[in-house]
Every structure is written in C-alpha cells, then in structure tokens.
N, C-alpha and C positions, 0 to 999 in steps of 0.2 A: 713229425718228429718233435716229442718233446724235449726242449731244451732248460735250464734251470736261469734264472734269471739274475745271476753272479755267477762270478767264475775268477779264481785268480790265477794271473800266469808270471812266472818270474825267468830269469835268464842269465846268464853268461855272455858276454860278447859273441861266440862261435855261435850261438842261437838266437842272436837279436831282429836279424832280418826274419828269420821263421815266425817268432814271436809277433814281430811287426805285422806279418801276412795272417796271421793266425787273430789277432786284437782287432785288425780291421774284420774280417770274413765273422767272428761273433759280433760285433759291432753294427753289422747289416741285419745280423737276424734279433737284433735288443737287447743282446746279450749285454750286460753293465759288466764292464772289465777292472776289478782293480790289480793294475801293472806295478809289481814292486822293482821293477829293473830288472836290467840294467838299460839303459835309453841311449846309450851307443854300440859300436861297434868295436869301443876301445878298450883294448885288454884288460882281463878282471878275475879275480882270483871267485868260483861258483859257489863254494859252501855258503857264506853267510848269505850271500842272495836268495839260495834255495832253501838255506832255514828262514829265512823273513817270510817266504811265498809260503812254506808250509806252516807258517804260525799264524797268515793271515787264514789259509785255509782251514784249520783250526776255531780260530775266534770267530770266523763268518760262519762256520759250518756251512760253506761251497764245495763244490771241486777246485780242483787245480791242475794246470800243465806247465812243467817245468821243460826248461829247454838248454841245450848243448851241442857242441859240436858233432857228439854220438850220441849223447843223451845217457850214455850209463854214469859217468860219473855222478851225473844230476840225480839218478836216481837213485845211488849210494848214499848220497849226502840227505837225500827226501826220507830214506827208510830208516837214517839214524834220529828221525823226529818223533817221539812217542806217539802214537795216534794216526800216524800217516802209513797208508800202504801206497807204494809207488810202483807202477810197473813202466819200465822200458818198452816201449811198441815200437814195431816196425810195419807193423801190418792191418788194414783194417780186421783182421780177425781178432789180432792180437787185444785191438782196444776195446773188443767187444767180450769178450773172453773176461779179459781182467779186472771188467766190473761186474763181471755176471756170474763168476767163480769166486772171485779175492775180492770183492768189494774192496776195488781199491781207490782213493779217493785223491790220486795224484797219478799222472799218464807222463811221463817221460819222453820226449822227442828231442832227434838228433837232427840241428838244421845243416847237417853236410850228410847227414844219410838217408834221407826222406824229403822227397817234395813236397813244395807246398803244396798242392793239389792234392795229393796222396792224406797229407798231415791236414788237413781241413776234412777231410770226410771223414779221419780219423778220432779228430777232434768232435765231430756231430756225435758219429757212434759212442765215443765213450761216454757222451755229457748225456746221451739219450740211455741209454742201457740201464735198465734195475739190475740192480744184486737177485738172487735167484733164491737167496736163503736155503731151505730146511741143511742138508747134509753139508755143505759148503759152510753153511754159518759155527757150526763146530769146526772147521777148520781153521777162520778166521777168528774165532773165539780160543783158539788154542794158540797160537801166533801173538795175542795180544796179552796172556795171561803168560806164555812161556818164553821172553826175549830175553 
C-alpha cells in the first residue's frame, strides 16, 4: 500500500484523541505529519482549525483528514474551502469510494463515532486510493466550475 509522504490533519477538541491515534499510526509507517491543531482536548470553536488544515492542504498539495466529534460539521466547514472536496466516512468503503469517485482530498472522521482501529485502516485506504478519472472527472470538474 502506497502511502503519500505528507499528509495534513487538523482537529477540534471532540477529535483530538483520534487525531492523536491517527498522527502516531502514520508516523510508524513515515508518513511526515503536519498537525495544524488543536493539541488539546480543551474546548474549541472547529472552523478556523479546519480552514488552516485545508489551506495547509492546498499550499502542500497533500491530503488531509480533518476530525470531530461526528465529523460532519468538519466537513461542512472543509467544503466551504475552494479547492477542497471533503467527505465525511464512516466506513472503510466509504474512504475508498471517495477518492476513487470524488477525488476527494480531505476524509472527515468522527472521533466519537469511529474507532480508532476502524479510522486507521480507513485512514490507509483513503491516502492509498487513486482517483479513477474518465466519467467521474466531469463530475468533479463540474462541482468545481459550478459552486
């Protein structure tokens, strides 16, 4: 499994511990992590964290996994980033899906609705997965032309 050798993950307090398990588990496989926050567990309002993570993932042209208590809000705030498509997963299907249809370059997880066991394999799948292009890529070319 090929993995990318950056990756940035940002957080909200309610996703800090998942992050934390998630930063170590690529950090074993070389993965270079840049962590925009949050580095507690101490309450925090998620928008500006999750736009810093997606501007880092932007200027690096990396992926990125943003994190929350459910994870949707994070991925609200990820998709109002021009350039970002974010999907909320729950599933390893779901993260394999979402880059392989929507090329999407931001994976949303909820660290109260997804184990970390579960979100580390999900985590591999998404960062390993190509975009599939031909028919798809007009999809996602109309999405970025039509917001």
């Amino acid at each position: 499994m090929d993995l990318p050798q950056k990756i940035v993950l940002a957080t909200d307090h309610a996703g800090f511990k998942l992050k934390e398990a998630i930063k170590a588990h690529l950090a074993k496989k070389g993965v270079d992590v840049i962590d925009v926050g949050t580095f507690s567990d101490e309450s925090c309002d998620y928008p500006a964290i999750i736009r810093k993570g997606c501007g880092a993932v932007l200027d690096e042209g990396v992926p990125g996994v943003v994190f929350g208590g459910s994870g949707i809000g994070e991925s609200i705030a990820a998709n109002k980033v021009k350039g970002i498509r974010s999907a909320r997963c729950c599933t390893v299907k779901d993260a394999q899906m979402c880059r392989k249809h929507n090329n999407a370059n931001v994976m949303s997880l909820g660290g109260r609705m997804v184990p970390a066991r579960r979100s580390k394999k999900m985590v591999d799948v998404f960062l390993a997965t190509d975009f599939e292009g031909g028919r798809h890529q007009r999809r996602v070319d109309d999405l970025e032309t039509n917001l």
